[in-house]
C-alpha positions in Angstrom: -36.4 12.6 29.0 -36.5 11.9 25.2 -33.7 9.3 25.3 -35.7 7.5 28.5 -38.4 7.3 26.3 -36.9 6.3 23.1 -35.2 3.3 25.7 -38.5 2.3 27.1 -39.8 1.7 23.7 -37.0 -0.4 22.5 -36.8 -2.5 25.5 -40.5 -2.8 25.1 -40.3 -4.0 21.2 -37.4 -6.0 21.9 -39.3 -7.8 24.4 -42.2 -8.2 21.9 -39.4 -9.8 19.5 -38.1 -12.1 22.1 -41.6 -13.6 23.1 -42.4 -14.8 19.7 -38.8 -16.2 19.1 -38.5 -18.3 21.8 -39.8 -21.8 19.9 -37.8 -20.9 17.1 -34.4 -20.1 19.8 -35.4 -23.6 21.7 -35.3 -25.3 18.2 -32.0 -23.7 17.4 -30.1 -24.6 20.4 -30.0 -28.3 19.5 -27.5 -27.6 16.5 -24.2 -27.5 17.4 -23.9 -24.2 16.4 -25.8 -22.9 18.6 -26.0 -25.2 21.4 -24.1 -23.1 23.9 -24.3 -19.2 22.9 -28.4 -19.2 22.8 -29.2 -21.0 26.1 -26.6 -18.0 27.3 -27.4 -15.1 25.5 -31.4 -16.3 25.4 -31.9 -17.8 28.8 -29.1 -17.1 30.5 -28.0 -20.4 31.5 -25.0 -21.0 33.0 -23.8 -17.0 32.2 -24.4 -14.7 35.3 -22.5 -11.3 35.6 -19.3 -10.5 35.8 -18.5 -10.2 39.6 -15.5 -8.0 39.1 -14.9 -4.7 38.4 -12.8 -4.3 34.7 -12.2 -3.2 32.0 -14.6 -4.8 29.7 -13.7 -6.0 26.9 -16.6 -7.1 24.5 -16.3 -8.9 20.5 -18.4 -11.0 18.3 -17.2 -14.1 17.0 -13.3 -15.8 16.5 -11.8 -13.2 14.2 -12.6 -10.2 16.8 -11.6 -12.4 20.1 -8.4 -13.3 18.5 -7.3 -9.8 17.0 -8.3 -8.6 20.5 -5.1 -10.9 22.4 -2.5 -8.1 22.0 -4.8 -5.8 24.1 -6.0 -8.2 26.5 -2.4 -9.3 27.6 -1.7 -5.8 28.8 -4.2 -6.3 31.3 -3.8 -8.7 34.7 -7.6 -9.2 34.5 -10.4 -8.4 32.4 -14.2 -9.4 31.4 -14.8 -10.3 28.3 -18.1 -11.0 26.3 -18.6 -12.4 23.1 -21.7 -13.3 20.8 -20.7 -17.1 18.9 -19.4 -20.3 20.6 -16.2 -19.5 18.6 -15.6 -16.6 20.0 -16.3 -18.1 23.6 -13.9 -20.9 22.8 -11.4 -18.7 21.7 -11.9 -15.9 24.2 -11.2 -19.2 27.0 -7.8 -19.5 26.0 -6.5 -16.1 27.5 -6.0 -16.4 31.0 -6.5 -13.4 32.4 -10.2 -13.2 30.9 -13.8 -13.5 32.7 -15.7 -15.0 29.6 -19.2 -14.6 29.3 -21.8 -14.4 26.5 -23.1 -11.0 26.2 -27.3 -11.9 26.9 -29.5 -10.4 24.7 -30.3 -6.8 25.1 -33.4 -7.1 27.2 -31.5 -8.8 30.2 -29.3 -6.0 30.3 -30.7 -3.5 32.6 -29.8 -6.5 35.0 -27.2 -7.8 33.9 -24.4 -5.4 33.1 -22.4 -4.8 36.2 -20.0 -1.6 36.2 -17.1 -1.3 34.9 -13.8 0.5 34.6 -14.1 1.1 30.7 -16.1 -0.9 28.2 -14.2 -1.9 24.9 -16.4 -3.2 22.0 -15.0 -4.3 18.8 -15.8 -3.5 15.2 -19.6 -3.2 14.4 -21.3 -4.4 17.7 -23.5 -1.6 17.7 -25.9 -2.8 20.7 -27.7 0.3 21.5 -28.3 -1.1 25.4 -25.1 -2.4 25.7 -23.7 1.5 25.3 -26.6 2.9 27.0 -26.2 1.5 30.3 -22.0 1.2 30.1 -22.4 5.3 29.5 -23.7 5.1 33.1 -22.7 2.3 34.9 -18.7 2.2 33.6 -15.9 5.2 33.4 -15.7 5.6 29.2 -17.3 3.6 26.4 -15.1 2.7 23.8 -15.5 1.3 19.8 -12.4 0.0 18.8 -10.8 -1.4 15.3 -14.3 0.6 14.1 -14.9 0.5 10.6 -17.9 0.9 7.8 -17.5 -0.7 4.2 -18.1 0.7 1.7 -20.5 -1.6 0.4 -22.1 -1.9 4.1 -22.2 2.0 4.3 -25.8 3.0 2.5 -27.4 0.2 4.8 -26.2 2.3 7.7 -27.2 5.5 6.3 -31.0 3.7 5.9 -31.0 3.8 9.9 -28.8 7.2 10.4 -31.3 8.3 12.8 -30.8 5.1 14.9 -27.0 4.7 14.8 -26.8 8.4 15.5 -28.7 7.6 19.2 -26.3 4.9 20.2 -22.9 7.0 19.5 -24.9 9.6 21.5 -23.3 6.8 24.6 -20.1 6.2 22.9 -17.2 8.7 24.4 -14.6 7.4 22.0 -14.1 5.3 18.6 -10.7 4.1 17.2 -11.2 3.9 13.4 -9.4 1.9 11.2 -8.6 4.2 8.5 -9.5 7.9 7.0 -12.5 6.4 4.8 -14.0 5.1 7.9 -13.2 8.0 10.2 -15.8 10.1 7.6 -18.3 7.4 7.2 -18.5 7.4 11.1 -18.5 10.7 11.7 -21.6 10.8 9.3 -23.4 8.3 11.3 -23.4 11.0 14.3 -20.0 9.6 15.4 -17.7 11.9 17.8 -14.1 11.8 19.3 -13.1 9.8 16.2 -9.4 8.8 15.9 -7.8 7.0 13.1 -5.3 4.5 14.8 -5.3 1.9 12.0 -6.6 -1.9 12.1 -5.8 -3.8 15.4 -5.8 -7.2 13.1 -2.7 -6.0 11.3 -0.7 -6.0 14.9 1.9 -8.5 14.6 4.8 -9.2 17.2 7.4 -11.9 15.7 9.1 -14.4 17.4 12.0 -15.4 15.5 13.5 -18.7 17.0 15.7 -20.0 14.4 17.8 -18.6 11.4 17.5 -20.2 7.7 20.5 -19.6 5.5 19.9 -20.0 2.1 21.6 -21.3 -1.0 20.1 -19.7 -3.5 16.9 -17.1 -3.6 14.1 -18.2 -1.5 10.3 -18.7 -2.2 8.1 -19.4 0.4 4.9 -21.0 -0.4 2.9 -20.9 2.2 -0.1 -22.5 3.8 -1.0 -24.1 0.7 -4.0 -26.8 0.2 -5.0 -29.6 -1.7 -4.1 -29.1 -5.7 -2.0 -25.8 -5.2 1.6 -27.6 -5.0 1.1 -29.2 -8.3 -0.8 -26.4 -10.0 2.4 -23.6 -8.9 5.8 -25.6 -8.8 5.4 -26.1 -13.1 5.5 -22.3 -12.6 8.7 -21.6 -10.7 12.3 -21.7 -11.9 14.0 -24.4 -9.6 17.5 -23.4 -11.3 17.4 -20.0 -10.1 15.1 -20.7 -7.0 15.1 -22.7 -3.4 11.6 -23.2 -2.8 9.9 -24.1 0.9 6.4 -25.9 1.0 4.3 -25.3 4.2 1.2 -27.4 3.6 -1.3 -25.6 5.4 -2.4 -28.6 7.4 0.0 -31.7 8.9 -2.2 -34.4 7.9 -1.3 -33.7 4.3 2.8 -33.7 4.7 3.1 -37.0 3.5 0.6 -36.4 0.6 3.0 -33.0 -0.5 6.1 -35.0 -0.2 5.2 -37.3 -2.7 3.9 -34.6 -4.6 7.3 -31.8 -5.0 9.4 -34.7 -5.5 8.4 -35.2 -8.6 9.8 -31.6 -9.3 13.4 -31.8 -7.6 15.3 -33.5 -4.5 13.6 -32.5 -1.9 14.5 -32.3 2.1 12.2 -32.6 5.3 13.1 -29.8 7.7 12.3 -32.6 10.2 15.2 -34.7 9.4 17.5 -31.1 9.7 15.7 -30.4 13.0 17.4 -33.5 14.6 20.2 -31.9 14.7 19.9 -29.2 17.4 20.7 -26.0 16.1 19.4 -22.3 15.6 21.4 -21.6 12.3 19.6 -24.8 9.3 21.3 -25.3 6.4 18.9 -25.2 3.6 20.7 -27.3 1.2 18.0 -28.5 -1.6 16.2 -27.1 -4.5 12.8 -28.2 -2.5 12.3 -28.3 1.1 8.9 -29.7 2.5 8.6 -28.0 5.9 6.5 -30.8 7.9 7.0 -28.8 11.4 4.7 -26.7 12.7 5.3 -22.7 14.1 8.1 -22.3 11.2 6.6 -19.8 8.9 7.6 -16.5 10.5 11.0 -18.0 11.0 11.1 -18.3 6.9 9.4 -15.3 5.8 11.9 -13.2 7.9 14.6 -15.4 5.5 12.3 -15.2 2.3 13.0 -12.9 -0.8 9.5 -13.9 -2.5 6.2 -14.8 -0.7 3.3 -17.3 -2.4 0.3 -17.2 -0.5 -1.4 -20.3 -0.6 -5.2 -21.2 0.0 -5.8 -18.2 -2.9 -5.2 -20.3 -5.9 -7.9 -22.8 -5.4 -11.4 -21.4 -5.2 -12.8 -23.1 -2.3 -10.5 -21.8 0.9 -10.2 -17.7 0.7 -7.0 -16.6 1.2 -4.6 -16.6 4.2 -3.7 -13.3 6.0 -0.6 -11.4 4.3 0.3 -9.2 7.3 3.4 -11.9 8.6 4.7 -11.9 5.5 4.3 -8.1 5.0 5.5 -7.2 8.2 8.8 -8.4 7.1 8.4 -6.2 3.7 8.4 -9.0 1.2 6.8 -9.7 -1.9 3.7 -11.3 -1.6 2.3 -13.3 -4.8 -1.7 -14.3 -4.5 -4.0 -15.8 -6.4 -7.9 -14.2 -6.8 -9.3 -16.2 -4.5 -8.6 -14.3 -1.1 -12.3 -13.5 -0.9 -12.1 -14.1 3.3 -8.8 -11.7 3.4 -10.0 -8.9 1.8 -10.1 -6.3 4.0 -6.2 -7.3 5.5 -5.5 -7.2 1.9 -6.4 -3.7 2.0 -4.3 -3.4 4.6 -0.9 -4.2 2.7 0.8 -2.4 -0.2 1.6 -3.5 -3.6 0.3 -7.7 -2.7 0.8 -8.8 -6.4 -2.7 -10.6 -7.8 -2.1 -13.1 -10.5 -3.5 -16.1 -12.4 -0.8 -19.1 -11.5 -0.4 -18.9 -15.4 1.2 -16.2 -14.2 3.5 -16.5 -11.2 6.7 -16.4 -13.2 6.5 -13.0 -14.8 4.9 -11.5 -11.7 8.0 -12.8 -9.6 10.2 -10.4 -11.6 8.2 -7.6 -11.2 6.9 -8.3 -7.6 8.2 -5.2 -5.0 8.3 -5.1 -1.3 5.1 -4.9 0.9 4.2 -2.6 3.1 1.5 -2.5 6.0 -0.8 0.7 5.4 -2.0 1.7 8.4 0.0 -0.1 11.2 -1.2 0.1 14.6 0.4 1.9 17.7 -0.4 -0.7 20.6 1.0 1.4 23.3 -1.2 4.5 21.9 -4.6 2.0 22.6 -3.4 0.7 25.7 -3.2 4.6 27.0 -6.7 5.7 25.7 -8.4 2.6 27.2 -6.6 2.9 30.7 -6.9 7.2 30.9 
């Protein structure tokens, strides 16, 4: 009776909320932005329910839609809701997913269909969403769940309101020990610590590099990086591959790293149809895309780019890591953090640096590497 109640009144705040929004949402949806995900979640235009019954799978934005592919791929069908239009666009490329935008939680009530299982990612603590799924579907589900530390007194300001939704959710899938506690504070129950579904990585090795010499890969890099780390690395002693982040700028590199050495375009070796390349200069620029696994598998040091300059963040480590090699960053990795968490011994320099950190650099490891199969099983029993 008490948790009827306590719905009643939510729905019948939120609805207070949503009546003095609307001019403000209307305004909104003419950026860009927004232009798609409010008229759905707001008005439901052009987003009715799913008409099937499956699993459903539900995430925020691109990040969570694209570390949820491995799961979704085990599935011939699913549904699967998301909140931004880049996590709609993202969730269209799979397939085998019904994509809808989940509606704000006063549609609800009407608008979640059952179920088989619903699978929500991260933090999308929607106390409806749970609520109804805890009677309409099989098991409710929070995977890849987590609480920062930083987030973690926010949460505990509204314990007594976190603690009524996981009073709807059967099971949560933690990302680590830290998180299993914090959960479990939060009124959390049937916590498992399965480790972070966005440190999943299945490699495709289509070609084989052989080496000359020791190989540094530096990779993804942007606009100043080449010229501010070659000065830094020991061409005698050292092959070194380029992999400019972004095409558009392979001519711009080339000009730039043969000021350092002779330089070859894997390009001009890829004409020649092979799966074993000859790496054969000091400097290779690799101006083909969907090559970088293929070197870090051949690598014996890794140089993340995009962390040397300050306006970019960082690229994920957990390729190269996956692979156990060193990994070299700069302190810029400010949109990586928490997959830099995820990785053992990731060596943090100034490019001043680089050389002296190269000889001391060890293997990586991935902390807390997921079990796939282990997910797939609690989701479908």
């Amino acid at each position: 009776m008490k948790n009827k109640f306590f719905t009643a009144f939510y729905l019948l705040f939120l609805f207070f909320i949503y009546l003095i929004s609307i001019p403000f949402l209307v305004i909104l949806s003419f950026k860009e932005k927004y232009k798609n995900s409010i008229p759905a979640r707001f008005f439901l235009l052009n987003n009715p329910p799913f008409n099937k019954k499956l699993h459903h799978f539900h995430s925020c934005s691109l990040g969570e839609t694209r570390a949820l592919k491995p799961v979704i791929e085990r599935f011939e069908e699913v549904n699967l809701s998301v909140i931004t239009n880049t996590g709609f666009n993202e969730a269209k490329k799979y397939k085998n997913a019904n994509v809808r935008f989940l509606p704000f939680e006063i549609f609800l009530p009407f608008w979640l269909k059952p179920c088989k299982n619903l699978v929500v990612m991260e933090a999308e603590l929607w106390y409806m969403l749970f609520y109804l799924a805890r009677r309409r579907c099989n098991k409710t589900i929070l995977l890849n769940a987590r609480i920062s530390e930083k987030s973690y007194p926010k949460y505990l300001k509204f314990k007594w309101f976190y603690k009524k939704i996981f009073e709807n959710i059967d099971i949560v899938l933690a990302q680590s020990e830290e998180d299993k506690k914090r959960l479990l504070s939060l009124g959390a129950k049937n916590v498992e610590v399965v480790g972070n579904i966005k440190t999943y990585f299945e490699p495709k090795i289509t070609r084989e590099y052989i080496k000359k010499k020791p190989l540094i890969v530096l990779a993804s890099t942007h606009k100043n990086e080449e010229e501010i780390i070659l000065p830094k690395l020991d061409l005698d002693k050292f092959q070194v591959a380029v992999v400019p982040r972004h095409p558009e700028r392979f001519d711009e590199v080339y000009n730039i790293i043969k000021k350092y050495g002779k330089v070859e375009k894997l390009s001009e070796k890829l004409k020649i149809k092979s799966e074993k390349i000859n790496l054969d200069k000091d400097l290779i620029l690799i101006d083909k895309m969907g090559e970088l696994v293929n070197l870090y598998k051949t690598a014996d040091i890794v140089i993340l780019g995009g962390s040397f300059v300050d306006n970019v963040g960082g690229h994920n480590p957990i390729e190269a890591a996956y692979f156990n090699k060193p990994i070299i960053s700069g302190k810029y990795y400010f949109n990586q953090m928490a997959l830099y968490k995820e990785v053992e011994n990731i060596e943090v320099c100034e490019v001043d640096e680089i050389n002296e950190v190269i000889k001391k650099a060890k293997p990586t490891k991935i902390k807390n590497r997921i079990d796939l199969d282990k997910i797939i099983n609690i989701i479908e029993n």
